[in-house]
Biopython code that builds the backbone (N, CA, C, O; Angstrom):
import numpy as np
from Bio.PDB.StructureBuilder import StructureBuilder

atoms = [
    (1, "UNK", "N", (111.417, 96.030, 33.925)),
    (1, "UNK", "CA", (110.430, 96.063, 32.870)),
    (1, "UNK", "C", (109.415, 97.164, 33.180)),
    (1, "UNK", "O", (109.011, 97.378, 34.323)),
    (2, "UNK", "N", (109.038, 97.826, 32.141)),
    (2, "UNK", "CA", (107.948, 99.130, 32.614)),
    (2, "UNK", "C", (106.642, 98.422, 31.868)),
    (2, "UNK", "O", (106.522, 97.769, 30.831)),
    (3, "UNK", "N", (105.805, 98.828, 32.808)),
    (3, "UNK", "CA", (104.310, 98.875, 32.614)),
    (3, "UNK", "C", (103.222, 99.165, 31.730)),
    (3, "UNK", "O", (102.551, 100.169, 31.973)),
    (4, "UNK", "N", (103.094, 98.842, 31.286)),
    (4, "UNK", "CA", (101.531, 100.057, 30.285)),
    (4, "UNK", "C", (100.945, 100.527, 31.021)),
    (4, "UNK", "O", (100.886, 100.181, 32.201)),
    (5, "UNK", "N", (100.396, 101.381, 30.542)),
    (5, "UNK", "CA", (99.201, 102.502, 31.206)),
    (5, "UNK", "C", (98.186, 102.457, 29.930)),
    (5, "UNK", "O", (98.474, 102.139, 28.777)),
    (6, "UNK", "N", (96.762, 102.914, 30.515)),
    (6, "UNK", "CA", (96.008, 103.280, 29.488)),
    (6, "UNK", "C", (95.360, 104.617, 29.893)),
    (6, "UNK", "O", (95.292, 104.705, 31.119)),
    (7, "UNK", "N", (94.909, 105.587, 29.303)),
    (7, "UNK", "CA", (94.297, 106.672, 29.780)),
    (7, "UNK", "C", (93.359, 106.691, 28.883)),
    (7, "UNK", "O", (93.338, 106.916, 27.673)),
    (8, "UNK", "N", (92.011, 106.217, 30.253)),
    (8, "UNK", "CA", (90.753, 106.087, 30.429)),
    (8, "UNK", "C", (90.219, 107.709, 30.024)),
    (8, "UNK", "O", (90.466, 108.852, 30.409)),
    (9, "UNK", "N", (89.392, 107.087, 29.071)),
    (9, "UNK", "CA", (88.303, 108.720, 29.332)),
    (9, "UNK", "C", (86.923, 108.523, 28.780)),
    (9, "UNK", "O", (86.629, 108.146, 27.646)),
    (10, "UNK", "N", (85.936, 108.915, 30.001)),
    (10, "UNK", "CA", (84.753, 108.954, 29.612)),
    (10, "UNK", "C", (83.923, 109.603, 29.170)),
    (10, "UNK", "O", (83.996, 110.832, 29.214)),
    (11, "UNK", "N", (82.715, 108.840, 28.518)),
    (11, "UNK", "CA", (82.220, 109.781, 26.995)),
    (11, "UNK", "C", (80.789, 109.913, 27.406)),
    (11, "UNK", "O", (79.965, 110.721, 26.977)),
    (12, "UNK", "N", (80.668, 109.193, 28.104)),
    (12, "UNK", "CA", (78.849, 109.586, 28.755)),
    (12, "UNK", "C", (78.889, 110.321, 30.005)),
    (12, "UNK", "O", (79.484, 110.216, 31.078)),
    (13, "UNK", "N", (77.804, 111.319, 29.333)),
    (13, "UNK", "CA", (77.401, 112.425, 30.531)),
    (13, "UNK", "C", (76.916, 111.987, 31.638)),
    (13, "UNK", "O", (76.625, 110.807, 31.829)),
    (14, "UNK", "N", (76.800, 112.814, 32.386)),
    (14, "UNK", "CA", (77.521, 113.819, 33.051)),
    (14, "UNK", "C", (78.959, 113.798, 32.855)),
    (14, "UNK", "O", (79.624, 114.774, 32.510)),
    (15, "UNK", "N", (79.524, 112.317, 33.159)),
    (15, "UNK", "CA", (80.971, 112.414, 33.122)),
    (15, "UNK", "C", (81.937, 112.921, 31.794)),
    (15, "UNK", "O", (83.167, 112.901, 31.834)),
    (16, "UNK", "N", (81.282, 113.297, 30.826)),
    (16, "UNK", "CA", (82.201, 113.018, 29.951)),
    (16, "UNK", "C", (83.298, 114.018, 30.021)),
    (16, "UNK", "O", (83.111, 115.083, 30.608)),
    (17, "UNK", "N", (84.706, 113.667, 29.318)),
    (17, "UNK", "CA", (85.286, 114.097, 29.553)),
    (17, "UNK", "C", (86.443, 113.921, 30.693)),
    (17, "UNK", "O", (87.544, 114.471, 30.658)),
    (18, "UNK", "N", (85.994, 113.094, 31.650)),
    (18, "UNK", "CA", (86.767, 112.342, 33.243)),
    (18, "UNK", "C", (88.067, 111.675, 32.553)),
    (18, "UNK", "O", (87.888, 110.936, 31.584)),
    (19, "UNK", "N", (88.702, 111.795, 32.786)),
    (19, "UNK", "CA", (89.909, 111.201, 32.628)),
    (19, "UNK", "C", (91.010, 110.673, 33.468)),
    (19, "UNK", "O", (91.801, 111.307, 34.166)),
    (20, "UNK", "N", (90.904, 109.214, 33.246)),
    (20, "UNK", "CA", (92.209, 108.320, 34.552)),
    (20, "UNK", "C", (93.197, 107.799, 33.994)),
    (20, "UNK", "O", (92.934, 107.568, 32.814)),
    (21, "UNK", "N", (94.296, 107.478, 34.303)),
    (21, "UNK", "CA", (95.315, 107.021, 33.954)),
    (21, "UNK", "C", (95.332, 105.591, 34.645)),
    (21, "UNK", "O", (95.102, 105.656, 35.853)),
    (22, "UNK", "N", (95.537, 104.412, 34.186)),
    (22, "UNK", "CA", (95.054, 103.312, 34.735)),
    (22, "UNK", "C", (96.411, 102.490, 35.042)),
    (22, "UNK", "O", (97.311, 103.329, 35.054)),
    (23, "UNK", "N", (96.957, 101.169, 35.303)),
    (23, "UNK", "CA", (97.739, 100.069, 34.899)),
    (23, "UNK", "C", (96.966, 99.290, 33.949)),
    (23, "UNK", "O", (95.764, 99.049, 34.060)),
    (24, "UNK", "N", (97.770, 98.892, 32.954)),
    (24, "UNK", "CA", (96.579, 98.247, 31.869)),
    (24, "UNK", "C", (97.966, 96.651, 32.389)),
    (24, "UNK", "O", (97.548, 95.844, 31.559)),
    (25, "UNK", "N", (98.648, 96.200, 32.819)),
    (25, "UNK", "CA", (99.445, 95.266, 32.900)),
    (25, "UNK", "C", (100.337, 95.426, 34.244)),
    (25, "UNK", "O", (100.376, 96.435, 34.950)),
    (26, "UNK", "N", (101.234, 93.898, 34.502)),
    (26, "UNK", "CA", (101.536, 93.874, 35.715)),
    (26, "UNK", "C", (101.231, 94.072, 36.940)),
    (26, "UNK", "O", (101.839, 94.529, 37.908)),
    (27, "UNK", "N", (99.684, 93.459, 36.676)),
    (27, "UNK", "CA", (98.601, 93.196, 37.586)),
    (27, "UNK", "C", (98.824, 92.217, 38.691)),
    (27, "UNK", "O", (99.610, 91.361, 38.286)),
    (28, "UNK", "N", (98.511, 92.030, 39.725)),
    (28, "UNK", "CA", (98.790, 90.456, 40.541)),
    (28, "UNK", "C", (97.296, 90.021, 40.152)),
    (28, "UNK", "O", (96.400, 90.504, 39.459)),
    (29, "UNK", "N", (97.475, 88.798, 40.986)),
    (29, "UNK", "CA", (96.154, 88.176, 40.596)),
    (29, "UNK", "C", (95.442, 88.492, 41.586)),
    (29, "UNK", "O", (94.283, 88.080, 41.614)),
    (30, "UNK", "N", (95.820, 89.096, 42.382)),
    (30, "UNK", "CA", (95.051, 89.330, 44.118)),
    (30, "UNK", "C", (94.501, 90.315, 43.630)),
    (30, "UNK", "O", (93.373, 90.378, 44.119)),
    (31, "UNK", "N", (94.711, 91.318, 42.768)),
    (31, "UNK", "CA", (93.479, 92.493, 42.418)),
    (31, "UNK", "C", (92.939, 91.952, 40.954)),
    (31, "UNK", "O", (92.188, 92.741, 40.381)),
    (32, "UNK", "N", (93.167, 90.951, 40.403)),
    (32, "UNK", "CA", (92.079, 90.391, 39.373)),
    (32, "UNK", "C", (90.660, 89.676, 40.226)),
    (32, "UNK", "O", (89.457, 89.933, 40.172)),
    (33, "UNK", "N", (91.486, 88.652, 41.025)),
    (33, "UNK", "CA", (90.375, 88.174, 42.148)),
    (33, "UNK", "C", (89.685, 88.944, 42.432)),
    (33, "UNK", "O", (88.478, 88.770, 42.266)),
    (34, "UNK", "N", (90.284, 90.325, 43.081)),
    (34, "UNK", "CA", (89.468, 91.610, 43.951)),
    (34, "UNK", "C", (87.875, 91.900, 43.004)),
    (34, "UNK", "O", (86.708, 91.895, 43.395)),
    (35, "UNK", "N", (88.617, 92.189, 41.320)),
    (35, "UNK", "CA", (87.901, 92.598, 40.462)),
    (35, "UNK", "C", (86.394, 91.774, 40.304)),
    (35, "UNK", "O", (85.262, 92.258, 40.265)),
    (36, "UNK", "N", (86.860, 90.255, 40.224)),
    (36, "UNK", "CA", (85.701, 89.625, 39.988)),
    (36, "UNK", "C", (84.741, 88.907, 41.207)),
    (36, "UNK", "O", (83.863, 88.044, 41.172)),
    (37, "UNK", "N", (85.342, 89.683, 42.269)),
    (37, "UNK", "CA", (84.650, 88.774, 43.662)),
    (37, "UNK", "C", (83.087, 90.123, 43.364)),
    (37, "UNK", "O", (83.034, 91.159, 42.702)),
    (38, "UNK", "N", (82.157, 89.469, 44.145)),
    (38, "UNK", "CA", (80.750, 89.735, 44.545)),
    (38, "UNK", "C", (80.498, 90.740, 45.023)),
    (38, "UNK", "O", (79.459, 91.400, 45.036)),
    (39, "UNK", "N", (81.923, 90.968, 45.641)),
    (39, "UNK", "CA", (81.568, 92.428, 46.723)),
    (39, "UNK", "C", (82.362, 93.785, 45.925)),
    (39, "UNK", "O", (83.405, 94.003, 45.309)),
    (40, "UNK", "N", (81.055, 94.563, 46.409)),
    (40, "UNK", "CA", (81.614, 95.870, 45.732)),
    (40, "UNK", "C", (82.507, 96.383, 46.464)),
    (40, "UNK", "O", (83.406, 96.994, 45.885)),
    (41, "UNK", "N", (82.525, 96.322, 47.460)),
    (41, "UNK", "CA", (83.770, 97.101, 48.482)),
    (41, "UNK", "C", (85.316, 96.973, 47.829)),
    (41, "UNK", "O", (86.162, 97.830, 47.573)),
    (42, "UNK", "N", (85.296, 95.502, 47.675)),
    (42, "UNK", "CA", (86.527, 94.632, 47.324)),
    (42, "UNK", "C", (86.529, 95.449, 45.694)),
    (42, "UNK", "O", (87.075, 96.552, 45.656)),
    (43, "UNK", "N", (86.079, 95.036, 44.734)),
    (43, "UNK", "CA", (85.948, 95.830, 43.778)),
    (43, "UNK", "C", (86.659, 96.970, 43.719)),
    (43, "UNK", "O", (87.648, 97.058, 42.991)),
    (44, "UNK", "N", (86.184, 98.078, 44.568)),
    (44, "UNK", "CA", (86.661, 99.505, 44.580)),
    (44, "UNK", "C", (87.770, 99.661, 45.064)),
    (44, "UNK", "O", (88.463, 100.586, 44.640)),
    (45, "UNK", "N", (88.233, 98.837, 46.047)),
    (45, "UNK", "CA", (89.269, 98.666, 46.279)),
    (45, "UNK", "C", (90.532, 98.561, 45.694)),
    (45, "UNK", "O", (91.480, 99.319, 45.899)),
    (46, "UNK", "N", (90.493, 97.038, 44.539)),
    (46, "UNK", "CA", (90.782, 96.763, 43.414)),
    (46, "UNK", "C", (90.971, 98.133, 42.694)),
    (46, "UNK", "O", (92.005, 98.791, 42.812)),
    (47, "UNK", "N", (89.893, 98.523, 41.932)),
    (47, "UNK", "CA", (90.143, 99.416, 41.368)),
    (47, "UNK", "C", (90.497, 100.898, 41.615)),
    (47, "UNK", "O", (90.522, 101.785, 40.761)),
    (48, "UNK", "N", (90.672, 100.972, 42.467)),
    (48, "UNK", "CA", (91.980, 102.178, 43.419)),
    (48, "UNK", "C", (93.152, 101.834, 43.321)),
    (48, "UNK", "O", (93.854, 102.817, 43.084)),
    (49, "UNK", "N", (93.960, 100.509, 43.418)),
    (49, "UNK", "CA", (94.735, 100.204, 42.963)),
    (49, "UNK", "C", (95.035, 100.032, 41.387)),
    (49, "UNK", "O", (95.890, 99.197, 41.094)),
    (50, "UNK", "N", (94.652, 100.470, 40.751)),
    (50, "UNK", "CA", (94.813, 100.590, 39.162)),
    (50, "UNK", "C", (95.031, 101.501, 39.024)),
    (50, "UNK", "O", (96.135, 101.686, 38.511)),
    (51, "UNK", "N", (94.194, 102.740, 39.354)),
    (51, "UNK", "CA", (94.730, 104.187, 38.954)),
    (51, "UNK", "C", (95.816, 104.684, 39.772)),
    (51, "UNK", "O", (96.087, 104.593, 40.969)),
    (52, "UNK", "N", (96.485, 105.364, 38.537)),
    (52, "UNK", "CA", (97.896, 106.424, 38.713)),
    (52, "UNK", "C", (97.463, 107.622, 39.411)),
    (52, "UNK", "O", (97.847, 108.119, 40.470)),
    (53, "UNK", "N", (96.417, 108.033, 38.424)),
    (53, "UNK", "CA", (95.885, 109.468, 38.450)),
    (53, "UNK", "C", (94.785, 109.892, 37.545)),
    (53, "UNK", "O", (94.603, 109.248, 36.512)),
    (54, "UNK", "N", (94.000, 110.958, 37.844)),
    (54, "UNK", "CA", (93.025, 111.126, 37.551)),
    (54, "UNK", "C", (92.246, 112.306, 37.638)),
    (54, "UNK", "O", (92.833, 113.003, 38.466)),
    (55, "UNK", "N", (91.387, 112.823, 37.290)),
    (55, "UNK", "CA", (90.605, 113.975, 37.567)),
    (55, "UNK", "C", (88.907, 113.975, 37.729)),
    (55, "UNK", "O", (88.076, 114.769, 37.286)),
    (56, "UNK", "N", (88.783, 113.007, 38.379)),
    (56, "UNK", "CA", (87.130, 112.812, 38.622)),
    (56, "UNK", "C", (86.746, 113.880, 39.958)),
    (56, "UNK", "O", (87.625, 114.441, 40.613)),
    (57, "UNK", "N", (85.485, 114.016, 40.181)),
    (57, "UNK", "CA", (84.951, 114.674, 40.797)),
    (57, "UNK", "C", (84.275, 114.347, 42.064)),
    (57, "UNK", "O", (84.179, 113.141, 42.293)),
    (58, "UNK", "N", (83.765, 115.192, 42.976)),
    (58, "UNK", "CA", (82.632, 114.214, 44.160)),
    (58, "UNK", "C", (81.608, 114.992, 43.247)),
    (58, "UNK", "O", (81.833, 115.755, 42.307)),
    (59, "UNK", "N", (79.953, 114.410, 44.016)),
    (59, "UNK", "CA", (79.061, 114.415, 43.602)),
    (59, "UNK", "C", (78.329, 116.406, 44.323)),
    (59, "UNK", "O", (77.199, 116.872, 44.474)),
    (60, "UNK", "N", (79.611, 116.896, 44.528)),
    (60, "UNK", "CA", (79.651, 118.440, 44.563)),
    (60, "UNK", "C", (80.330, 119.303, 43.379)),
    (60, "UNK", "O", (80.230, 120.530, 43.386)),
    (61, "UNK", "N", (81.051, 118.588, 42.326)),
    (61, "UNK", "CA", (82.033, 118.859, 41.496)),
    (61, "UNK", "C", (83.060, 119.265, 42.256)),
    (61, "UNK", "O", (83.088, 120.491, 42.159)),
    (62, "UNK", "N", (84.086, 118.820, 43.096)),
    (62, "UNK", "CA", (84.847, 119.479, 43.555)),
    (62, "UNK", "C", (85.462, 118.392, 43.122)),
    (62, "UNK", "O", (84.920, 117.312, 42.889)),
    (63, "UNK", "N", (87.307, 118.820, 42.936)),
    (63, "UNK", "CA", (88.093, 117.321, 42.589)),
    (63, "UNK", "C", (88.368, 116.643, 43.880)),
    (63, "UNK", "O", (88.535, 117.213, 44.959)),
    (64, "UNK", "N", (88.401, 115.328, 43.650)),
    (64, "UNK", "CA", (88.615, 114.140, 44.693)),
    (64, "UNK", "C", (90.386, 113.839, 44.541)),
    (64, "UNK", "O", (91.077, 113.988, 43.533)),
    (65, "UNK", "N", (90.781, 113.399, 45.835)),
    (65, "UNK", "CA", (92.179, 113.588, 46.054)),
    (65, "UNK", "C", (92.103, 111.881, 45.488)),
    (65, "UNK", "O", (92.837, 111.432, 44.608)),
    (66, "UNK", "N", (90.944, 111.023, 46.290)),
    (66, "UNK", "CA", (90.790, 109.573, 46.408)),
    (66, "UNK", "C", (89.968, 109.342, 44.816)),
    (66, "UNK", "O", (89.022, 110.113, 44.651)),
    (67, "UNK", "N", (90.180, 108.603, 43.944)),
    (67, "UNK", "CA", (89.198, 108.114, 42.915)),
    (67, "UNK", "C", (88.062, 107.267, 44.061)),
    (67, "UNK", "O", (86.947, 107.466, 43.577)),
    (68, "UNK", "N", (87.918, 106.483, 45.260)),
    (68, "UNK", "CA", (86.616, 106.298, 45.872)),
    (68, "UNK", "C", (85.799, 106.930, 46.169)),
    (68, "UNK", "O", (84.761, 106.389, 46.549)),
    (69, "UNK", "N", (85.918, 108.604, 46.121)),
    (69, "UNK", "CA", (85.195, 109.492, 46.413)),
    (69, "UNK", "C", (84.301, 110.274, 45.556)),
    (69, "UNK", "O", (83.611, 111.271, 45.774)),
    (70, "UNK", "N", (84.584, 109.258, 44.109)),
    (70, "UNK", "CA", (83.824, 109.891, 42.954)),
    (70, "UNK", "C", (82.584, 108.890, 42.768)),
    (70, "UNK", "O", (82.597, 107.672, 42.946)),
    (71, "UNK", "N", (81.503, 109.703, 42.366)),
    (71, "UNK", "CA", (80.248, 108.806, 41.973)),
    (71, "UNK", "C", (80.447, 107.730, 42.272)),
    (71, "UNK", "O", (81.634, 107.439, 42.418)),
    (72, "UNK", "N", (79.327, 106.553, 42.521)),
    (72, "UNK", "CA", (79.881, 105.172, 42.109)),
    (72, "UNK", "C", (79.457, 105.060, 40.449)),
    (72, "UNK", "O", (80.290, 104.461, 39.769)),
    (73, "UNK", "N", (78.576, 105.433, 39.926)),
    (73, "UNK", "CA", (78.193, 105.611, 38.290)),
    (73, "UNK", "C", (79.769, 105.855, 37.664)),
    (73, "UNK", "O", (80.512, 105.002, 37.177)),
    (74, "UNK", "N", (79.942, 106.881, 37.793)),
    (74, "UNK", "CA", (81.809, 107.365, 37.147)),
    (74, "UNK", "C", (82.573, 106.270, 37.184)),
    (74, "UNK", "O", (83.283, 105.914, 36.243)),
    (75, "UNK", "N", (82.427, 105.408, 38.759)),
    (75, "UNK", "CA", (83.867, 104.478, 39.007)),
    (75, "UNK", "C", (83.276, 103.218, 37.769)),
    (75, "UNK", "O", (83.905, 102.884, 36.765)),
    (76, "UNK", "N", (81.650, 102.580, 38.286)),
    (76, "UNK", "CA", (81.544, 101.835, 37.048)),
    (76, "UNK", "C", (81.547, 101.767, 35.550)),
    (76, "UNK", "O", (81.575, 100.894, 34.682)),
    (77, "UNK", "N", (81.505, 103.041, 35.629)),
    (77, "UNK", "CA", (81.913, 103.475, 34.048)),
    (77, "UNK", "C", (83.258, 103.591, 33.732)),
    (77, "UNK", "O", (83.589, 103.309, 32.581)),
    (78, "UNK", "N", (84.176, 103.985, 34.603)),
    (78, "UNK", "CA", (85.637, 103.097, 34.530)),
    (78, "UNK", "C", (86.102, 102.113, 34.165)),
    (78, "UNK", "O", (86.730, 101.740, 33.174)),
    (79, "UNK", "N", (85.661, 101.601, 35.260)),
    (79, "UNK", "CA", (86.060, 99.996, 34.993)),
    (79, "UNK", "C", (85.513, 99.405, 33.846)),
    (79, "UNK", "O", (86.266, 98.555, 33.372)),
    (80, "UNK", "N", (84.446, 99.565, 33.229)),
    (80, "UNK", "CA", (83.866, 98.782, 32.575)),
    (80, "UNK", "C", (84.807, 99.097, 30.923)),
    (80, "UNK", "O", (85.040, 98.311, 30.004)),
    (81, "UNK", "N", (85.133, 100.427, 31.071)),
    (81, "UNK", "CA", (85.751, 100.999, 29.919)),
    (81, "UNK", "C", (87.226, 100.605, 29.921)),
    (81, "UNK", "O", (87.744, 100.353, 28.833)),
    (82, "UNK", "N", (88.145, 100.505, 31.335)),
    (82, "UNK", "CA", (89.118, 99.675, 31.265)),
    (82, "UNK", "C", (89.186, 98.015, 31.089)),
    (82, "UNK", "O", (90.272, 97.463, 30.914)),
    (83, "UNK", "N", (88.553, 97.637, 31.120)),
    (83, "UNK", "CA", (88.284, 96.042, 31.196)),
    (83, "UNK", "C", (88.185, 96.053, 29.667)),
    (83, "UNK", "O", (89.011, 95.203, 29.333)),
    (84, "UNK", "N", (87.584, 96.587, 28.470)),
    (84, "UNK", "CA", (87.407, 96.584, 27.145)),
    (84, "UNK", "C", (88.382, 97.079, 26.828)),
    (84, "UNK", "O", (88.789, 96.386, 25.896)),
    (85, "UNK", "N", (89.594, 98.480, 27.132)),
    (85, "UNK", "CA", (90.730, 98.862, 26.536)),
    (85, "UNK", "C", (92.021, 97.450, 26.873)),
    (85, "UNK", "O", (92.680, 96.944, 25.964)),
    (86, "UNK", "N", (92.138, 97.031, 28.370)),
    (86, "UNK", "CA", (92.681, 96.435, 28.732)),
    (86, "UNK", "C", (92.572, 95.218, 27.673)),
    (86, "UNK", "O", (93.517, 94.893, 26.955)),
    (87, "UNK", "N", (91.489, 94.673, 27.661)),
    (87, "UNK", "CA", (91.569, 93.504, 26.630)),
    (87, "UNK", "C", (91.775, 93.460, 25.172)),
    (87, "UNK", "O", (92.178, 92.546, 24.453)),
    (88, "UNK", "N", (91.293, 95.015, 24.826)),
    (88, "UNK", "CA", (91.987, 94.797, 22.978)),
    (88, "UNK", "C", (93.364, 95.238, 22.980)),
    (88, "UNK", "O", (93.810, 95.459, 21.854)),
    (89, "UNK", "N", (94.363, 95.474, 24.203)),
    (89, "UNK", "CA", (95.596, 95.919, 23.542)),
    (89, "UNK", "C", (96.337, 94.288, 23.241)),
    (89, "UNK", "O", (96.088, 93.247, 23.849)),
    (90, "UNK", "N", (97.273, 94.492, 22.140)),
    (90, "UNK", "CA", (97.765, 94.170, 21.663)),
    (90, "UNK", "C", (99.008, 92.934, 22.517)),
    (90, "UNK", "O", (99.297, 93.524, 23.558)),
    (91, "UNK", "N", (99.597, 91.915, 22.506)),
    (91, "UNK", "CA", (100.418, 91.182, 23.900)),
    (91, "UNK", "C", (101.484, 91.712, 23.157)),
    (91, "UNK", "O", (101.772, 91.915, 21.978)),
    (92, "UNK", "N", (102.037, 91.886, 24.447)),
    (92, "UNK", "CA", (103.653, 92.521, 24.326)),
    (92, "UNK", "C", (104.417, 91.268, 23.648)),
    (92, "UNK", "O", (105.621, 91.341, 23.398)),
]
sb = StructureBuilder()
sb.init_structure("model")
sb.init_model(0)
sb.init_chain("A")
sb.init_seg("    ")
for serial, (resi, resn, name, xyz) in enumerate(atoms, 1):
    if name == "N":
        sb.init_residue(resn, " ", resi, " ")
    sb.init_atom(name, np.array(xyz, "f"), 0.0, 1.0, " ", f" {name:<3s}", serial, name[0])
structure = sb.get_structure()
């Protein structure tokens, strides 16, 4: 069975324009947990495991090989924008 993807892109500056390629499905629950535990570490973690690929930046503009190495502003503006695409798509 193949996967969805969603490709994330953000619209507020500085970032706009950032673009990730995410898993929007065939998630475990061990990185849903990750998502909603307290700790940000765990979090970022989590959400390193979602992205395919991407083109975000460090806070030098240079591209990041790691999506952890971008802003933390950028990464929460990620997630927050995948968590809303993720939930209006449509069930297979």
């Amino acid at each position: 069975m193949s996967h969805r993807t969603l490709e994330i892109v953000l619209t507020e500056p500085p970032y706009e324009g950032w673009t990730a390629t995410m898993r929007a499905d065939g998630i475990s629950a061990r990185i849903f947990i990750e998502l909603s535990s307290d700790s940000v570490e765990r979090q970022m973690k989590a959400l390193a495991k979602l992205v395919i690929k991407h083109d975000f930046k460090d806070s030098d503009d240079a591209p990041t090989e790691d999506i952890l190495d971008a802003p933390m502003d950028a990464l929460a503006a990620l997630i927050s924008k995948w968590r809303t695409e993720v939930t209006a798509l449509p069930p297979r």
